[in-house]
C-alpha positions in Angstrom: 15.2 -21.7 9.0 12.5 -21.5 6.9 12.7 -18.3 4.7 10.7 -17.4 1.7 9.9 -14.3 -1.0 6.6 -15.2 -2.3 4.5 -12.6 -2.2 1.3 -14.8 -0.9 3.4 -16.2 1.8 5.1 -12.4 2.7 1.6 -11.5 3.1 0.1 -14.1 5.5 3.0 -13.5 7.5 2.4 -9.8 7.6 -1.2 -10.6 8.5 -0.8 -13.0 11.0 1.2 -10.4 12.6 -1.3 -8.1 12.4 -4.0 -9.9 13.3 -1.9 -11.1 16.7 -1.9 -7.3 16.9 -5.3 -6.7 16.8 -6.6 -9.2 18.9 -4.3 -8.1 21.9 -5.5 -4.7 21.1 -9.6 -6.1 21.3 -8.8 -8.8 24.3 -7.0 -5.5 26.3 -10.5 -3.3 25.4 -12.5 -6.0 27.0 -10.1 -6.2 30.1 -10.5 -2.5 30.7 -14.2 -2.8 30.5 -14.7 -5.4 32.8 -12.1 -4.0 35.1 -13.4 -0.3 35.0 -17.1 -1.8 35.3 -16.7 -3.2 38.7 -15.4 -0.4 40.2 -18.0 1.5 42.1 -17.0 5.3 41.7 -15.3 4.7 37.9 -14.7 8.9 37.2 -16.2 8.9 33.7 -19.4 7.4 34.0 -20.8 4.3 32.7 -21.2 5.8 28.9 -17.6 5.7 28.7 -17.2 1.9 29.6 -19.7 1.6 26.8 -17.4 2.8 24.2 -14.8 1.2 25.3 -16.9 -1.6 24.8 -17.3 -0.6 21.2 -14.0 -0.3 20.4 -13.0 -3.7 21.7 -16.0 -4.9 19.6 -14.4 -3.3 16.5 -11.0 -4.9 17.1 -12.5 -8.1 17.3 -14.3 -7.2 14.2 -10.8 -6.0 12.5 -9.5 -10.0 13.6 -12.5 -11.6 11.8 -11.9 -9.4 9.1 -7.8 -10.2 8.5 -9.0 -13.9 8.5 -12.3 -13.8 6.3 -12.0 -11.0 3.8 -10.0 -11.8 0.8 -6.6 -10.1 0.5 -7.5 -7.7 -2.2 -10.2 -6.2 -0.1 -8.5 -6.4 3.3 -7.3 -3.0 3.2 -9.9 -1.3 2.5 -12.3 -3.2 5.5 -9.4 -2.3 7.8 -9.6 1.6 6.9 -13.4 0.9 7.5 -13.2 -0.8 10.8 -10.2 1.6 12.1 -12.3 4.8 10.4 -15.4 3.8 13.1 -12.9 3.3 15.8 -11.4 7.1 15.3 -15.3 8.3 14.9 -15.8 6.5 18.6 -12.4 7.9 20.0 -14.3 11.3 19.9 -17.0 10.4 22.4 -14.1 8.7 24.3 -12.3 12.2 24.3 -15.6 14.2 25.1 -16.3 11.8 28.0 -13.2 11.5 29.5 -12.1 15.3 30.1 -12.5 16.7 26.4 -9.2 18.5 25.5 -7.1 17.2 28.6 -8.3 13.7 28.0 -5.4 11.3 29.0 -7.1 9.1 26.1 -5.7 11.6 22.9 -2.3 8.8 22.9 -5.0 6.1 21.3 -5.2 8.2 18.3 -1.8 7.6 17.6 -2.1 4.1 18.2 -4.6 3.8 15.8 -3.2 5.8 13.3 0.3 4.3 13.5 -1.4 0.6 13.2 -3.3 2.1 9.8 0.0 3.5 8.4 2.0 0.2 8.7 -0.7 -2.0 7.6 -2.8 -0.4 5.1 -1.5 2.8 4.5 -2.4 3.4 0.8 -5.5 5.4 2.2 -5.4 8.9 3.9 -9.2 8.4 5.5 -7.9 7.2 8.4 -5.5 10.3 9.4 -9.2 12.7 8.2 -11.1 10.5 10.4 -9.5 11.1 13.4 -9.0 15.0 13.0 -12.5 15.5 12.2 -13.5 13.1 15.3 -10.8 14.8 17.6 -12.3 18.4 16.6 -15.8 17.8 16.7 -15.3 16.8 20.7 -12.7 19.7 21.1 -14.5 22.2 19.6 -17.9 20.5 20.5 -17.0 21.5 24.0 -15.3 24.9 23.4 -18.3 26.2 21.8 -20.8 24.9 24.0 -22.7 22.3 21.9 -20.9 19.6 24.1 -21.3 19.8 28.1 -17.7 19.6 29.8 -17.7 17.6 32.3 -13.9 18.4 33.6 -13.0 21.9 35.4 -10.0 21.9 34.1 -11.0 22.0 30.6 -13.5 24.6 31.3 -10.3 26.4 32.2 -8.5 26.1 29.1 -11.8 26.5 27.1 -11.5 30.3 28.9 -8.5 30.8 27.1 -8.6 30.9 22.9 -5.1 31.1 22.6 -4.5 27.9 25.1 -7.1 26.1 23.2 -6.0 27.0 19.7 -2.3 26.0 20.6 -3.4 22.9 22.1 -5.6 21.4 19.3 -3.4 22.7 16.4 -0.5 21.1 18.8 -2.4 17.4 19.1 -3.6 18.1 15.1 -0.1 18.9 13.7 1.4 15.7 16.3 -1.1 13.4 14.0 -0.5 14.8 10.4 3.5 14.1 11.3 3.2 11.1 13.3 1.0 9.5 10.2 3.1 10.7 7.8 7.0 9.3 9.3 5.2 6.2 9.7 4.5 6.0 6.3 7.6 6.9 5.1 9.1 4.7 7.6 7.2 1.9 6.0 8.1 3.1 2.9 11.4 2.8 3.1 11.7 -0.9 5.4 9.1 -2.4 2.2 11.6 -0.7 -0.3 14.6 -2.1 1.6 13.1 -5.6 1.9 12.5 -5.6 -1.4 15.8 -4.5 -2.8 17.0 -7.3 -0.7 14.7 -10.1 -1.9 15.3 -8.5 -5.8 19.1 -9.0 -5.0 18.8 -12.6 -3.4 16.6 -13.4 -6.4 18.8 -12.1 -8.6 21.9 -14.2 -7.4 19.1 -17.5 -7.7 18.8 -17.0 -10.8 22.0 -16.3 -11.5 23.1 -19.8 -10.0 20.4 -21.5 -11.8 21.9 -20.3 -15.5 25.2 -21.1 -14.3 24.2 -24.6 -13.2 22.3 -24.6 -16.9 25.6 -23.1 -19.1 27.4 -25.8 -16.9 25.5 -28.4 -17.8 25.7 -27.6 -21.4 29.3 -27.8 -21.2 30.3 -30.4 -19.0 27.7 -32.4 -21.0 29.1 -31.5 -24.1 32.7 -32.6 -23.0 30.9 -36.0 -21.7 29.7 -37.0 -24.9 32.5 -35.8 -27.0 34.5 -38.2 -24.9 32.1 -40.7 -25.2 32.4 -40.2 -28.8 36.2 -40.5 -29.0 36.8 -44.0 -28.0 34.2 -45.4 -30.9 35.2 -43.0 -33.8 39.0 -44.3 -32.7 38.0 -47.8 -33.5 36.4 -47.0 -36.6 39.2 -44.8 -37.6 41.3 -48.2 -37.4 39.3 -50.5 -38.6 38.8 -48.5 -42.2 43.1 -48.4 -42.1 42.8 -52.1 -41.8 40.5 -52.2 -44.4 42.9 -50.1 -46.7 45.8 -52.3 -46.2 44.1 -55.5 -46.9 44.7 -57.0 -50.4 42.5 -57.3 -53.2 40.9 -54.3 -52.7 39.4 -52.9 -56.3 39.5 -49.6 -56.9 36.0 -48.5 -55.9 36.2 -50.3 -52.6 39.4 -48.2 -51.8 38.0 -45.1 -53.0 35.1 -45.5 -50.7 37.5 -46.2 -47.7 39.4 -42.8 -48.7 36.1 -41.2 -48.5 34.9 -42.8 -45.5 38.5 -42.6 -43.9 38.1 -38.3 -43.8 34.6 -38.4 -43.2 35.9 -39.8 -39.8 38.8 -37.4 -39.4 36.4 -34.5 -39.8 34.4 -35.8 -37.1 37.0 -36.2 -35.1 38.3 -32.7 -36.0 34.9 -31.6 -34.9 34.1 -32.9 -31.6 37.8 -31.3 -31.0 36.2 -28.1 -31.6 33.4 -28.9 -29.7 35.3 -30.1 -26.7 37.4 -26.8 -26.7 33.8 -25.0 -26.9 32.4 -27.3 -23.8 35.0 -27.7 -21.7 34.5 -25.9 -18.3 36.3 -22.6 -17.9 39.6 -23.0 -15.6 39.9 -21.0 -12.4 42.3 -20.4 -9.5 41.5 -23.1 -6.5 41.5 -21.2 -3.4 40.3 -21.7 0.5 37.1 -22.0 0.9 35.5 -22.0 4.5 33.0 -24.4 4.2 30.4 -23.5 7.0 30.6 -20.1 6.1 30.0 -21.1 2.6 26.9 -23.4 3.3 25.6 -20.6 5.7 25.5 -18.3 2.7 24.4 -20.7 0.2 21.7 -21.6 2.0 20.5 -18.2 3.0 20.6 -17.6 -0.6 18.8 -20.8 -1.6 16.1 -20.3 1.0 14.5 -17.9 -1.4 14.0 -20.0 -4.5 10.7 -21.0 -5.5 10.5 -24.7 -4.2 12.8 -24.1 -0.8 8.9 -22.5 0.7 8.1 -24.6 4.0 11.3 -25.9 4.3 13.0 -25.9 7.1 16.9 -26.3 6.9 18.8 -27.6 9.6 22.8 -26.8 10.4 24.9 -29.1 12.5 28.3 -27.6 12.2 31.2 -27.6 14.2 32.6 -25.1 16.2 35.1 -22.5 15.5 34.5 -22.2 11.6 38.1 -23.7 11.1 37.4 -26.0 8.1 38.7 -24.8 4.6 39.1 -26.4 1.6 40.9 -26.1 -1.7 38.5 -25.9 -4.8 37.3 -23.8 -7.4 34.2 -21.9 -6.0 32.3 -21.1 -8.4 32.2 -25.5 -9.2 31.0 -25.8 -5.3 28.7 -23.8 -5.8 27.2 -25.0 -8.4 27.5 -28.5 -7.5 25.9 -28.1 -3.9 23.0 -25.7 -5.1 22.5 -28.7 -7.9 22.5 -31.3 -4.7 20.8 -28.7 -2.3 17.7 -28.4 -5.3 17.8 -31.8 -5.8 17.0 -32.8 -1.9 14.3 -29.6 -1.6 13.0 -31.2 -4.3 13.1 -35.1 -2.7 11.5 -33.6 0.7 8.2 -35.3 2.1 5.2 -33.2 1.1 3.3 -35.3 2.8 4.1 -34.8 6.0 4.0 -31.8 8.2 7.9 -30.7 8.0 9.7 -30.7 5.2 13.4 -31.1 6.3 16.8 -30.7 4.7 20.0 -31.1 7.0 23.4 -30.3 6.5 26.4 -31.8 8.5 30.4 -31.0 8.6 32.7 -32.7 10.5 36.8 -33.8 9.8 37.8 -36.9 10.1 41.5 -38.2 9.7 42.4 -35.4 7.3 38.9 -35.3 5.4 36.0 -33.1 5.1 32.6 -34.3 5.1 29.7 -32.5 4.1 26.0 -35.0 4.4 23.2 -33.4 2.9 19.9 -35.1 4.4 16.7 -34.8 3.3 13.9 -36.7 4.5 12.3 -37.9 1.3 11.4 -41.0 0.3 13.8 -43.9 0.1 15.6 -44.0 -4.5 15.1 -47.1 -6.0 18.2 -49.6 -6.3 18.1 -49.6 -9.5 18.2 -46.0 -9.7 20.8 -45.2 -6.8 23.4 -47.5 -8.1 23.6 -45.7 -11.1 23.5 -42.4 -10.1 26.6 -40.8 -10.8 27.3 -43.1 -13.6 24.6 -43.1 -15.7 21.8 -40.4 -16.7 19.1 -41.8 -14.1 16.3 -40.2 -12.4 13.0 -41.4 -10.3 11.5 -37.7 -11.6 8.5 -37.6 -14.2 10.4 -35.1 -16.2 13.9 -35.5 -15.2 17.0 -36.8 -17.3 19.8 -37.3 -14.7 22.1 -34.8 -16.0 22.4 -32.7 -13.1 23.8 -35.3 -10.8 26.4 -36.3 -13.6 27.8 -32.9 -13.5 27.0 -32.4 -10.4 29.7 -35.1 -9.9 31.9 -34.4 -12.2 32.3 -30.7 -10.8 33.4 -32.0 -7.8 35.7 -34.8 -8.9 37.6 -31.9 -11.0 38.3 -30.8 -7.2 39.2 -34.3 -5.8 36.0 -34.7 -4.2 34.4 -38.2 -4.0 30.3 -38.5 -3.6 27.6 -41.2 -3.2 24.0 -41.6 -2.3 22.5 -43.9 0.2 19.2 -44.5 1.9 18.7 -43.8 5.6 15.9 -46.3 6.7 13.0 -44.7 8.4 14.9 -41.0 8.0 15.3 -40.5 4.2 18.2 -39.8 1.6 21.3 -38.7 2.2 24.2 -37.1 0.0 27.4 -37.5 1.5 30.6 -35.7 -0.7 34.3 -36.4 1.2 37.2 -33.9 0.3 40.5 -33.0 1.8 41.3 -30.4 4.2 43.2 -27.7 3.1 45.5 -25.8 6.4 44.1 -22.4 7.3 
């Protein structure tokens, strides 16, 4: 899956699209010339196959154009381009029946491919009025020859022909207009939607961070402990021993609360850091990875990376754990092997497996990065390690510590020739 809300790379996939479009749309011009050129008795004459000619021309034109011009001026060359294409859809009109033309639908086309794509411009929509009129009304008033006895027909008639062009006219204004507001409203949705997905991102990212604080905070407080017990004891000692002059014990007093207010204050501190308490409940763990990830697809560094599921049927798996210290404890892992995947090569792969085994879930997260360092893996829930240029480690020592605070075990290994792998054992919990 390979998912992304940048902007840049929303865009080149909007172009690409288009540009697929447009050189289906040139490719089927140049079919219908060819094809209509070799037939013998073709019914509109040889000065038709030449615009069509044209128009395939300009499509081809549009594709150079989506792949040369830089973004900023893109839309405006493709008002250009699809401008000259509505001024040659009037000759097409004039020479292929006038106002019973069975060509009038490629208006719409045109206009409905200017709306989606660059819509922000309303020459497009004048364009093709003023082209469709001036071969309508070309004809009708005799400036034009028509060429079709069935328009001459309608021409007879000024009602017919003022129904008829305000009919086509009015079908253009409304069709341009629902498109646009039909594009309106998918960018506004799709944008809502990346906002909120964004928005949760972020949201696990200062979790992870007020996390980290905290479970940091009660790390070194108990760190802390164990030394300031010792000294504690050893100053008693110190007290109790004999010929000790008055000064010396004084100093020992002092010393002696100096340590019992540090101790009194890392209490406060651990009280202040230690993780909040929740209620453990079942957690479905593909569904939970399926929605992590599809929420993690759209930070910053998950772009070109393509994340692989191999989960087991039936969605039966549960667990019983805190939630809110899975998630933060995956996304930390999940961050962690985006950020350990190959850039150079081609793919940029992270996998993640479930399966049971005798009572146990496993979850491996795999990313095909390059093999940690011994010295580094060994220590890597133990210790405040890191192979990064401007990492410190902590995240994987909360990282495990959230998830041994809900019995769940985890280590690191290397996978020769594949990459890393993260592999985190907990038990099953009965549906």
């Amino acid at each position: 899956m390979k998912t992304t809300t940048d902007p840049a790379v929303t865009h080149r996939h909007a172009t690409s699209l288009l540009r697929k479009q447009v050189l289906f749309a040139s490719l089927i011009s140049f079919c219908t010339f060819s094809f209509c050129y070799s037939i013998p008795d073709f019914p509109f004459g040889k000065k038709f196959l030449w615009l069509v000619l044209g128009l395939a021309i300009i499509y081809l034109g549009k594709y150079l154009v989506l792949r040369k011009v830089p973004e900023k001026y893109q839309q405006y060359a493709i008002s250009a381009l699809s401008f000259f294409a509505l001024a040659g859809m009037g000759f097409v009109v004039h020479l292929s029946g006038g106002i019973t033309s069975p060509f009038v639908f490629l208006y719409f086309a045109i206009l409905v491919s200017e709306a989606a794509f660059s819509g922000k411009h309303n020459i497009c929509i004048g364009g093709a009025i003023l082209s469709y009129l001036c071969a309508v009304l070309g004809e009708y008033s005799g400036l034009l020859t028509v060429t079709n006895p069935f328009s001459a027909k309608i021409y007879a008639s000024p009602a017919a022909t003022f129904w008829i062009i305000s009919f086509s006219v009015s079908f253009m204004v409304i069709l341009n207009f629902l498109v646009k507001v039909m594009v309106a409203r998918l960018k506004f949705k799709i944008m809502a939607e990346n906002s909120e997905k964004q928005a949760i991102v972020a949201r696990f990212s200062e979790l992870d961070a007020s996390s980290s604080i905290g479970m940091m905070t009660h790390r070194i407080v108990h760190d802390l402990r164990g030394p300031l017990a010792s000294i504690a004891g050893y100053i008693e000692l110190e007290r109790l021993s004999p010929n000790k002059s008055d000064a010396e014990q004084t100093a020992l007093t002092d010393l002696s609360e100096t340590v019992v207010k540090m101790s009194d204050a890392l209490s406060n501190i651990s009280r202040f850091g230690c993780a909040t308490e929740g209620k453990k409940e079942k957690i479905n763990m593909a569904s939970f990875f399926r929605n992590l990830v599809s929420i993690f697809a759209f930070h910053k560094d998950a772009q070109k990376v393509k994340f692989r599921h191999n989960f087991p049927e039936g969605d039966n798996l549960f667990v019983l754990a805190l939630r809110q210290d899975l998630q933060q404890a995956y996304f930390n892992i999940l961050k962690n092997a985006v950020e350990a995947a190959r850039c150079d090569t081609d793919e940029r792969v992270v996998e993640i497996s479930i399966r049971q085994s005798a009572g146990m879930l496993e979850v491996d997260i795999m990313n095909n990065g390059r093999p940690i360092p011994e010295e580094i893996l060994t220590k890597l829930f133990q210790k405040a390690v890191t192979g990064k240029p401007e990492g410190t480690g902590v995240g994987l020592l909360i990282t495990h510590d959230l998830l041994m605070k809900n019995d769940i075990s985890i280590e690191a290994r290397n996978i020769a020739g594949t990459g890393v792998l993260i592999s985190t054992r907990m038990p099953l919990a009965g549906v």
